[in-house]
N, C-alpha and C positions, 0 to 999 in steps of 0.2 A: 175329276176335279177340274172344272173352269177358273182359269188364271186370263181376267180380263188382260187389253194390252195396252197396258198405266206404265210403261216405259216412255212413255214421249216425253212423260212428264213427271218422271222420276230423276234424280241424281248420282246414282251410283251405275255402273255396268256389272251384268250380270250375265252368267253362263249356266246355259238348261241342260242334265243330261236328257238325253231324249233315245236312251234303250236301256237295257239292260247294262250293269248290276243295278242302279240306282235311277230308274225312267221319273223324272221330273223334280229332282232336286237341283237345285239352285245354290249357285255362288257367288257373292255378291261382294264386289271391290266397295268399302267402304268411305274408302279416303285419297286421295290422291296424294299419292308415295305408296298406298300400300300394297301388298305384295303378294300370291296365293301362292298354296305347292299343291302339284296334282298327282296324284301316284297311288301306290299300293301299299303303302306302307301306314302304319297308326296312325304317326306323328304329321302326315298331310295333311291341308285345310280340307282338302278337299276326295276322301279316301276313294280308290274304285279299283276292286279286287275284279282282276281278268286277266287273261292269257298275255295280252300283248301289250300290258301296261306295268313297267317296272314301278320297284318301291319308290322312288325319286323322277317322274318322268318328264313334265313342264313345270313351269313357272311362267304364272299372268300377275303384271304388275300394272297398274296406274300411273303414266308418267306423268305430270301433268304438262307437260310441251309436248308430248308426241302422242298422246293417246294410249289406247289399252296395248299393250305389249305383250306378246307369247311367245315365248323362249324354249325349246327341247335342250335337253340340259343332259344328250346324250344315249337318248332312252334306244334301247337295240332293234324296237319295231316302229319307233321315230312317231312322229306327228305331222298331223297332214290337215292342212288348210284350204277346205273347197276341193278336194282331191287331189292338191300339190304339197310335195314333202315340203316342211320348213326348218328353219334352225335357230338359231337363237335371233330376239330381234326383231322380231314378224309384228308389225302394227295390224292391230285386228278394225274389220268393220261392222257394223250394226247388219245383222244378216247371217255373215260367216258360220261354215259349218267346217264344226273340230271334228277330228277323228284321231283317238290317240291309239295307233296302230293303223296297220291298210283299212280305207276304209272300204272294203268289199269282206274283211275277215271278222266274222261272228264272234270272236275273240278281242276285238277292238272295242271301244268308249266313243260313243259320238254327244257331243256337244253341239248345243245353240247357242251363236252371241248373241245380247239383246245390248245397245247402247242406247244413254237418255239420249235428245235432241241434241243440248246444250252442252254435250261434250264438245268438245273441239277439235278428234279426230274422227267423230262420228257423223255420217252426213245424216239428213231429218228424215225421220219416219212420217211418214203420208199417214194423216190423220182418218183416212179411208182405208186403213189395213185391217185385214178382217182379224176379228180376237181368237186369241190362242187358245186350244183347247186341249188339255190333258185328259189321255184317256184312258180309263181301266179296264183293260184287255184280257179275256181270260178264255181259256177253253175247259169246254168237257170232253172226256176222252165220250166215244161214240159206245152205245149197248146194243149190241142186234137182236132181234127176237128170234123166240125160240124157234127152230124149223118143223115143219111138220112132219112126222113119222112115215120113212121110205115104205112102200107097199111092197109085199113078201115076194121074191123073186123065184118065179116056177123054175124047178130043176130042167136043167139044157136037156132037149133031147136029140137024140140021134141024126144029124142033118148030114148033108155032103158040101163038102169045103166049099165055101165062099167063094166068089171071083173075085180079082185085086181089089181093094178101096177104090174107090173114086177120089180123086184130090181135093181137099179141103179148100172153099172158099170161106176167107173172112168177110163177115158182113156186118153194117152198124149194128149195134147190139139197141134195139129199142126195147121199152118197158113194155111186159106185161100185163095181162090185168089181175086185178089183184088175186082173180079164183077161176081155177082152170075151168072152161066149158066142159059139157058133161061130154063124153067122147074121147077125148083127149088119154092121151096115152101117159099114166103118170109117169113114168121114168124121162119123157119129153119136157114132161111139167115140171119136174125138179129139177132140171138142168137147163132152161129157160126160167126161174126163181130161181137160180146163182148168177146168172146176169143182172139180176134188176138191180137199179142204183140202190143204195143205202139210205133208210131211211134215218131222217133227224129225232132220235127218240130222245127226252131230256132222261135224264139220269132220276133214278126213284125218289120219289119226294125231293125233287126240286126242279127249275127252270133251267131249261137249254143255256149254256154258258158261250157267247163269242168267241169264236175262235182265234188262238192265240198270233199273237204279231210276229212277222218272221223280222230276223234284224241281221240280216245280211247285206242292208243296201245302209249306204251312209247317210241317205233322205231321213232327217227327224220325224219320230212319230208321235212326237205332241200338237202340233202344228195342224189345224184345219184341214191345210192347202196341200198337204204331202201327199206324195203320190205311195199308195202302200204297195209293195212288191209283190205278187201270187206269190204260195211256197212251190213247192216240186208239184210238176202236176200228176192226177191222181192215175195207175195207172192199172189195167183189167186186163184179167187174164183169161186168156180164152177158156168158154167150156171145156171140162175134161172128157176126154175120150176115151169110153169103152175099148176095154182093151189093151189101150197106151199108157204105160206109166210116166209118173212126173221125171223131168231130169235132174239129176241128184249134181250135188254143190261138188264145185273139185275141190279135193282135200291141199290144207295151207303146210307148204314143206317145213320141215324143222327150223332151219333155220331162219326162216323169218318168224316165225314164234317169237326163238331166242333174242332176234334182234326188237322185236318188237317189246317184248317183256321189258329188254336194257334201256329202252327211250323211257318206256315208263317210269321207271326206278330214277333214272338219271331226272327226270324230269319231276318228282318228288321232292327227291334230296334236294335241287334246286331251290323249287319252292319253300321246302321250309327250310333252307339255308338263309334266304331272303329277306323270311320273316322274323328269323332271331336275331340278324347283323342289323347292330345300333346304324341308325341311318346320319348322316351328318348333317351339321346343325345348319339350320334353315332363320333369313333373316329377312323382319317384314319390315320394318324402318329404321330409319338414321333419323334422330332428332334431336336439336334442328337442322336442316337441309344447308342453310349457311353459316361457317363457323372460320373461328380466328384461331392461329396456333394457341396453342395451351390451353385452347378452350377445352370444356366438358361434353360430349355428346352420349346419347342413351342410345343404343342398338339393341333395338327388340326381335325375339323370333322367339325361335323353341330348339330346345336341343343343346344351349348354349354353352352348358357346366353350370359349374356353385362354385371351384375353386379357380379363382383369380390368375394365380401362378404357371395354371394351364390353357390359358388362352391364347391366345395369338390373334391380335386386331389389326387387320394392315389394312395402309392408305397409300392405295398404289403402291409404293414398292419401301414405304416408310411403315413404321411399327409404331400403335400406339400403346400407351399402358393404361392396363388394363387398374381402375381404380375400384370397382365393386363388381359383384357376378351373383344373378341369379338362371334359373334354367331357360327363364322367358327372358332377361334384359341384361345387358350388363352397361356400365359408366365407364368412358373409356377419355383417356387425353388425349388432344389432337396433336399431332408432333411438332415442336416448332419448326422444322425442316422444311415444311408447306407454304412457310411465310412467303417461299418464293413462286409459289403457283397462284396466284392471285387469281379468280375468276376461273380457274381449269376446274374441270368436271373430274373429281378423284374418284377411282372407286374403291370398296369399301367392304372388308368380306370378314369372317370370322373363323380361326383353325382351331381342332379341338382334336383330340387324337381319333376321331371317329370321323374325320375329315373338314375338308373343307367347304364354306357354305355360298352361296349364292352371292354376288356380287350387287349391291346397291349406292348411289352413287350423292355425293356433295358437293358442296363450292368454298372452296376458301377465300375470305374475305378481308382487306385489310381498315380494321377500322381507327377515326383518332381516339385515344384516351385521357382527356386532361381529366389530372388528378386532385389538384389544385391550384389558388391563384398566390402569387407572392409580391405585395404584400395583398390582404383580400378586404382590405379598407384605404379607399382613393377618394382623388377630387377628379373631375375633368380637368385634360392638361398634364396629370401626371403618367409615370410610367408604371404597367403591371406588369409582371410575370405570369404566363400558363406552363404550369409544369406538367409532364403528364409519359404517353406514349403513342408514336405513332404520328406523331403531330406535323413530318413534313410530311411535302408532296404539293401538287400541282392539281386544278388551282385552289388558294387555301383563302380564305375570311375570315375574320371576326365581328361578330357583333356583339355589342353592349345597350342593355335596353332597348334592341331595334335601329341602334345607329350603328354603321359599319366604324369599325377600328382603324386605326392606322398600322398596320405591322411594320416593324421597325426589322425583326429578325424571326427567322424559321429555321428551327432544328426539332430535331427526330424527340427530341427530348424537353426542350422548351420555346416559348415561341413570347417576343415581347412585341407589347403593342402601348399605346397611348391611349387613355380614356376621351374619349370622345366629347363633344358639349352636351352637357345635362342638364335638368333643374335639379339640383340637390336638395334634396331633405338630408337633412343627416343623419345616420342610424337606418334608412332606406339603404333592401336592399336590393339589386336588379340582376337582373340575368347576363351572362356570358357564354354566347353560343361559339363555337369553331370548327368549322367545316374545310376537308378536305376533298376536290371532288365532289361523290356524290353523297358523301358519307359522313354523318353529323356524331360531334361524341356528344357527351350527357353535358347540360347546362352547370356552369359554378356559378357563384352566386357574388357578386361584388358589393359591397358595402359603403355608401356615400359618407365620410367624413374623413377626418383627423384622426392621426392613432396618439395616445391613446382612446378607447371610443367605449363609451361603458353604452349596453344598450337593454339589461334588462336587471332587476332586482329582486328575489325570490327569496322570503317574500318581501313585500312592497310596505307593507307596515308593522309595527310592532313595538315593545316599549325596550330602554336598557338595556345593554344583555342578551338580544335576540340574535342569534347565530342569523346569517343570512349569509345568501352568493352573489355577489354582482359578477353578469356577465358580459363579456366586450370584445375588443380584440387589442392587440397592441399592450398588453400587461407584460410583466416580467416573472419570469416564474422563480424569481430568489422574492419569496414572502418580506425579506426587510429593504428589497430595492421598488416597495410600491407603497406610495403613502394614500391612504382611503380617507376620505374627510365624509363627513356628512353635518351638512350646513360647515364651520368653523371646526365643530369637534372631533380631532383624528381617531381612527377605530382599529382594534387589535387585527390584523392581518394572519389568518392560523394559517392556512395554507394559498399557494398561488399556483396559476398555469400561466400561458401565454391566452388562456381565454377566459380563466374564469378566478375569481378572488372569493376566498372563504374567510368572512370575516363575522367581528362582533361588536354590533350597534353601542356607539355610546352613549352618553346623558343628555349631552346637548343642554344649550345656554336658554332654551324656549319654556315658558309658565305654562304655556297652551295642554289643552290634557288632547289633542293634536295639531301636530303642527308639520308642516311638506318642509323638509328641508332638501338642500341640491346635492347629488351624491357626487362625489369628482377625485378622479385617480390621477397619481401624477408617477409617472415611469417614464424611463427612456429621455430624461431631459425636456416632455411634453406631459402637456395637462389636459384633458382630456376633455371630449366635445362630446356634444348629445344631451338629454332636456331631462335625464334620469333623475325622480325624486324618492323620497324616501319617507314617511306617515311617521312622526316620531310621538308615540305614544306617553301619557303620564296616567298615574293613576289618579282617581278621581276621589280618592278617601277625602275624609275633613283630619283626618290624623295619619300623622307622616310613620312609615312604616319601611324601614329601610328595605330595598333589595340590591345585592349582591352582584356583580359582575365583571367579567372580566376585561382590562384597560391595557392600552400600551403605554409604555416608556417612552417618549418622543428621544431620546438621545441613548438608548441603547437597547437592540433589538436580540438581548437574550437575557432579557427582565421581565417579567409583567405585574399588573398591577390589579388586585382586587376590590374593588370600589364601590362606594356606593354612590348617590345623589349630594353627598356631602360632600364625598371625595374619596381621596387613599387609603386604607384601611391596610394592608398586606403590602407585602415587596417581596417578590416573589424570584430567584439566578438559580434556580435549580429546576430540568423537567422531570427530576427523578421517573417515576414509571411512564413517563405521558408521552409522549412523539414531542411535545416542544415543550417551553417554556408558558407560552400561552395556553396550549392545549391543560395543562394539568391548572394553569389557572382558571378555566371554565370549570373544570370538576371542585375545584377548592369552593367558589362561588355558588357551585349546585349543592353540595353537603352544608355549607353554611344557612341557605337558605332552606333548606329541608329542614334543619335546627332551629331555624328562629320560628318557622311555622308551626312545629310542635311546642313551641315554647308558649303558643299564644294561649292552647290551650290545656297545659300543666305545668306547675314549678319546675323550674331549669337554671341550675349552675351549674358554669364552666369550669374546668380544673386544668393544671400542669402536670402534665406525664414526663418521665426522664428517662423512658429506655421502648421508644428512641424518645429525644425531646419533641413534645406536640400539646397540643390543644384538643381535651378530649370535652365531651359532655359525661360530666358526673354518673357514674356507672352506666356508660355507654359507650358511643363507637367512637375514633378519634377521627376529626374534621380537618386538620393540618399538622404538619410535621415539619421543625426546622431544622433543617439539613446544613452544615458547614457550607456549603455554597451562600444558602440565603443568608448567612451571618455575612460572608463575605462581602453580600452587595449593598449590604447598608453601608458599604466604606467607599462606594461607587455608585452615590445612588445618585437619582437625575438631578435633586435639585444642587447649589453649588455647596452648601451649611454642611449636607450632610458626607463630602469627601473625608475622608480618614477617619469615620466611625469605625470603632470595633466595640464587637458582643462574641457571645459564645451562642452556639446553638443552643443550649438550655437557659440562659438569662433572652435571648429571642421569645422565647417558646413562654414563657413568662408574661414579655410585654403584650405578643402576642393574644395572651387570655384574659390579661387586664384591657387591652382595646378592646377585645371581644362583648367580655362580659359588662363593661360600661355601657355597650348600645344593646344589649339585651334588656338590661337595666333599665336606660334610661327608656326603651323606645316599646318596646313589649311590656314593664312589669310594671313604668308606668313611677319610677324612683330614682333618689338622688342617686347619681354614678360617685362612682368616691376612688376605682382602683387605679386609675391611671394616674389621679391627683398624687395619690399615695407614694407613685416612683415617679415622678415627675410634675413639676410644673402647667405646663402644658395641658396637662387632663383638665385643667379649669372652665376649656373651652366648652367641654360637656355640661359640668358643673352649673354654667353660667346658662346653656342654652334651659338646663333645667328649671333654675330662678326663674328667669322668661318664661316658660310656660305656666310655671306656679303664680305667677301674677297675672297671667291671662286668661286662662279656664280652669285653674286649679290643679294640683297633681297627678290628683286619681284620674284626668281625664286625658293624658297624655301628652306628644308634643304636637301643638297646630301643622299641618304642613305649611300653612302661611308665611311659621316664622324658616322656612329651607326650602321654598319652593318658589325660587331656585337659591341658595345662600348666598349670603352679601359676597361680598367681596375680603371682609374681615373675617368671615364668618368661614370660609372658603380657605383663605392662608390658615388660620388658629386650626383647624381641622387636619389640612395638610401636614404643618410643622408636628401636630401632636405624633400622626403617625408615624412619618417618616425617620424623624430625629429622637434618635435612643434615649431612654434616661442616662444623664451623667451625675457624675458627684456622689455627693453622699444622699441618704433615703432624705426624700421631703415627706414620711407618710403623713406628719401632722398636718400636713397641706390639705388633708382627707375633711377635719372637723374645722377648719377656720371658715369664719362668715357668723352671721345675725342667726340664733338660734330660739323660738319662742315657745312654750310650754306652761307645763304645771309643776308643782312641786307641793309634797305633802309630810306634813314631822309629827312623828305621835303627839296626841293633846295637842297640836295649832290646827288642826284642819288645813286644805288647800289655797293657794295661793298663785298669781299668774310670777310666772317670772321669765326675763328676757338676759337670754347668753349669749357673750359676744368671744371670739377667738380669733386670735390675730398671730403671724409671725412675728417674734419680732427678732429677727436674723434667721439662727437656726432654732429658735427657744419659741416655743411656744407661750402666749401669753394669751391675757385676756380680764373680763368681768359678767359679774351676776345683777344685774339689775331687778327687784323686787317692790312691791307698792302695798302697801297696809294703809289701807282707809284712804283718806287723801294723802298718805305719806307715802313718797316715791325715795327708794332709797340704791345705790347702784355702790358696789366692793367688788375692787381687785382681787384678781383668782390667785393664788398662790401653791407652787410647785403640779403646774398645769404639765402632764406627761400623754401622749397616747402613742403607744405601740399594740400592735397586731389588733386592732380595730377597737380596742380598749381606753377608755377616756378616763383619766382620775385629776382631778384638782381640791384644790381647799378652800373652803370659806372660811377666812373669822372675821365677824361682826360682835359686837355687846361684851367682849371678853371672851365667847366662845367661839368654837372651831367648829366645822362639820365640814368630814370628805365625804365627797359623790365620787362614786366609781359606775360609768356606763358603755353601753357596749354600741357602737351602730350599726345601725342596719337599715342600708338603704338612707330614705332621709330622716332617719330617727334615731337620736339617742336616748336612750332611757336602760334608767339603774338604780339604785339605791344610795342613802346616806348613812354615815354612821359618824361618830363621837371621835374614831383616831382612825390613821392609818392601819394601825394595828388590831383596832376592832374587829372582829366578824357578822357582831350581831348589827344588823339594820334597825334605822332609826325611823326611817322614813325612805319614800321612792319620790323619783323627778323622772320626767318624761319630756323630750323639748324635736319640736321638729323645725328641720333646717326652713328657713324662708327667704335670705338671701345672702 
């Protein structure tokens, strides 16, 4: 394999073996901090099983201020750099040849550095260096041919003893040729063919194999340029001599057997003692490299544990804790102890009962922390507060929007400065830097105006009723120490903070179907600054349709008020299940208004329930409940009339259904309201808006929002008084049937006739007349023993000498009933039908 040499212009340092166990594998420092482990063991980056290489044997780490670094971390056959032993510490150069063990011992690991250019402890590679080249090296063991068959040796005959030998000269041994001349004495011939060199035969069906690399020298042999070492030279033994036998081996005494046998054995057990002992935990980085007491740092390696409890993280000669553990990383706290090593190089190691691991190293740094400003809405000229950590020292600044501060005072803890000259906007807001030294904390954020400071609205439009947040700063977080106005009209305040108002949009004095009104909080004895407006929404119907919402109490903040475009409808001192008083007046206001929208489209009355007292929908769910509180606050309620009211929870719950059910009435079904007249006075105010509409589009067609959009001012009081102020006294129900009534009327054998009834108080007596017309004759008689109880109408006629009573029933804006001959009658004489008109 050819590995071009693209180091010059690579980024990481890398280490080549270059012999056995592993000839041309590569280890490559990835990052600066991080850290290899070279050894014999699994869990190594870097594994290399051999003689003189223990389980744990170096460690090359990446510093980035001193370059690649190689450390022996103990090993028994040591590590050797260029042929000099080293120890921990050793900055390595572009070049460098490792050898972990002697590097003359075949039992050792030899290593190549290779560093980029643009390291910083690496000097530059000459673009003129010739490429590296990996090579696979291999041998064949050698096959000799077969020899030729020794010729048959004549039996010895009878000679007389020889004279001494002559002494043996050795001489070069030169090659033969490859076939004896004819002549030749074969037993010459075959022992001149055991001199000849050895031929290169390849091995059967295949190619001659290179012979194998010897690696006993520490010169790498990937490398081009190496000089490759001869093995033992080859070595020939002289021709055997007739006669002379070979010299036999001397025998090995016992005891070195024994001793020999015991190295072996000893040096077994070792080995696999080595390889089942847990090796201790190994660690490739501390991140990040600079850190503050109590900060969090991640130490990664291998080896580490899973259980927390069992770790051991020291910094220098301090302990951190240890806050999560995996086998590769654990989270650990940095001690506050260190606060006082400011800039020292700590180092950094991890214990696990399988040992202790490698040492790598941090900086502890002291940095400021503002946490925030007090207050965090100014003008130029005035005074802030930075609260925070860390904040004194030398030298310190502040700046605001890019202008330096004045600092007034510096502590560890806060630090006051005066706001600088600016252009204010108001609700702008600018940055606040402070630095100590060299060392900047995080920016706070200053806000230009006046507290209190409203500066955003969410959302920004909507009609009545619409739940919204204004947010700002400078609020008060007691909900009834902050008044919310929107344009002139105050708004229910449900909850508060110091930054933010949760409130609910009121009606507002505006006809526009929208209109901007100013939003403006007033806390803290201050009113509040900033351009904050608010979209006040109306509906755009041509017929008024009341909706529901929830109002505050200007003069007592554990009331609310459910209301509509009109006005007051509820009065609410009880938050029974709700977090407030207001809060259960939003839900009162939501069930109401779910009610009236099904009402729009099917019959619906309202009823009185008594266990507990409430206001239900006619076989259906109940919409309000009057609790002994809310009786109580009609005796405290805002306006001044209604001081010293008292009701019961069930005569409440009552009035309650008659307010109800009149604006169901009148404003859904499109009819005359009559149940509030009934227990009171006051209900007239409906009454009358109804006339008004029946004289300007007619009944069936509802009421204009013209005539309440937005309501007079008379219109406004009569609405308020109806609600607020209980019925007293005795029943005014006949207040239900007085006014101008026009109709027909029909008597067996006369046919119909137009006729006009009038019903008047007169004290507590109901009175009145029948106004009738025959031809050109207009005739009008006094009503006599005129009665209506529980919605039932009965009075007398007598005209001509006779009598006739009407007995009718109303509903809505209509009476109609029948006539008969006496009170006592049953049988009907005739029917009348008359509808209210004014």
């Amino acid at each position: 394999m050819r590995l071009t040499d693209s180091f010059k212009d690579a980024t990481h340092p890398t280490l080549i073996v270059t012999g056995p166990p592993r000839d041309g594998t590569l280890l490559t420092l990835d990052a600066p901090g991080s850290e290899r482990v070279l050894g014999a063991s699994p869990d190594a980056h870097l594994r290399l099983e051999a003689d003189n290489v223990d389980t744990i044997h170096a460690r090359v780490r990446w510093d980035p201020a001193r370059g690649v670094i190689l450390t022996d971390v103990g090993s028994a056959a040591g590590s050797y750099v260029n042929g000099e032993r080293v120890g921990a510490g050793h900055t390595l150069q572009d070049g460098d040849r490792i050898s972990l063990g002697p590097p003359g011992s075949k039992a050792s690991v030899k290593l190549l550095v290779r560093l980029p250019a643009n390291l910083g402890a690496a000097p530059a590679v000459s673009a003129e260096a010739p490429p590296i080249i990996l090579e696979d090296v291999s041998v064949t063991p050698y096959v000799a041919p077969a020899a030729a068959p020794a010729a048959p040796v004549p039996p010895p005959a009878a000679v007389a003893a020889p004279p001494p030998p002559a002494p043996v000269v050795e001489e070069p041994v030169v090659a033969a040729p490859s076939a004896s001349p004819a002549g030749t004495d074969p037993e010459a011939a075959g022992a001149t063919e055991s001199l000849r060199p050895l031929p290169l035969v390849p091995p059967p069906g295949g190619e001659r194999r290179r012979p194998a690399p010897q690696h006993s020298s520490d010169i790498p042999s990937i490398v081009t340029d190496r000089v490759r070492e001869p093995g033992p030279a080859p070595t020939r033994e002289a021709p055997a001599r007739r006669g002379v036998s070979a010299p036999r081996l001397p025998s090995i005494p016992r005891p070195v057997l024994i001793g020999l046998a015991t190295i072996v054995v000893a040096g077994l057990a070792y080995f696999g003692y080595s390889r089942s002992r847990q090796p201790p935990p190994v660690i490739s980085s501390v991140l990040p490299p600079y850190v503050e007491p109590g900060q969090t740092v991640a130490i990664a390696g291998t080896g580490l544990g899973t259980a927390a409890d069992a770790i051991t993280a020291r910094f220098g000669d301090q302990t951190g804790q240890v806050t999560s553990a995996s086998d590769t990383q654990i989270s650990v706290t940095v001690p506050a102890a260190l606060a006082a090593k400011e800039g020292v190089e700590i180092p950094v190691s991890v214990e696990t009962r399988t040992g202790r691991s490698n040492p790598l190293f941090l900086r502890v740094r002291r940095v400021p922390h503002p946490n925030r400003l007090e207050p965090d809405v100014a003008l130029p000229g005035q005074e802030v507060t930075i609260v925070g950590e860390n904040l004194d020292g030398t030298p310190l600044s502040v700046q605001v929007a890019g202008e330096t501060a004045t600092v007034r005072s510096a502590q560890a803890d806060a630090v006051r400065l005066i706001v600088p000259s600016l252009t204010v906007i108001e609700g702008r807001g600018v940055p606040v830097t402070l630095r100590v030294g060299t060392q900047a904390g995080r920016a706070l954020t200053l806000i230009l105006g006046r507290l209190p400071l409203v500066t955003e609205i969410v959302p920004n439009a909507g009609q009545a009723g619409e739940t919204v947040v204004v947010r700002g700063r400078g609020f008060d977080a007691d909900p009834a120490d902050n008044a919310l106005l929107f344009g002139d009209e105050p708004a229910l305040v449900l909850a508060a903070s110091t930054t933010e108002l949760k409130a609910v949009t009121p009606a507002g004095a505006n006809t526009g179907i929208q209109t901007q009104v100013p939003v403006v909080v007033k806390a803290h004895s201050g009113t509040s600054s900033g351009s904050a407006q608010f979209t006040l929404m109306r509906p755009s119907t041509s017929v008024f349709v009341p909706r529901f919402f929830a109002a505050p109490v200007s003069s007592a903040t554990d009331q609310a008020l459910v209301s509509t475009l009109l006005g007051p409808v509820l009065l609410l001192s009880d938050r029974e299940s709700a977090p407030s008083v207001g809060e259960r007046a939003v839900r009162v206001a939501s069930a109401l208004n779910a009610a009236f929208d099904a009402a729009a489209s099917r019959p619906m009355t309202l009823e009185t329930r008594d266990s507990p007292p409430s206001v239900a929908v006619s076989g259906g769910s109940v919409l309000v409940t009057a609790t002994a509180e809310d009786a109580a606050g009609y005796g405290r309620g805002p306006d001044p009339p209604m001081k010293g009211q008292r009701t019961t929870p069930r005569a409440l719950a009552g009035f309650w259904t008659a307010l109800l059910q009149d604006q169901l009435t009148l404003f859904i079904q499109h009819q005359r309201p009559s149940r509030v007249l009934e227990m009171s006075p006051r209900g007239k105010a409906l009454v009358d808006l109804y006339a008004e509409a029946e004289r300007r589009v007619g009944a069936a067609s509802g009421v204009p929002a013209s005539l309440v959009n937005p309501p007079s001012p008379a219109q406004a009081r009569a609405f308020r008084e109806m609600a607020l102020m209980l019925p007293a006294g005795p029943s005014s129900a006949a207040a239900a049937v007085t006014g101008r009534w026009e109709g027909m009327m029909e008597e067996t054998g006369s046919g119909e006739r137009p006729i006009k009834l009038r019903l008047r108080l007169d004290g507590a007596r109901l009175a009145g007349s029948l106004g009738t017309q025959a031809g050109a004759v207009a005739m009008e008689v006094p009503l006599e023993s005129v009665t209506y109880e529980k919605g039932v109408l009965n009075f007398v006629l007598a005209s001509g000498g006779s009598s006739r009573t009407f007995r009718g029933t109303l509903q809505g804006s209509t009476i109609s009933g029948t006539l008969h001959r006496s009170a006592a009658d049953k049988e009907p004489i005739g029917r009348f039908s008359v509808r209210y008109s004014e």
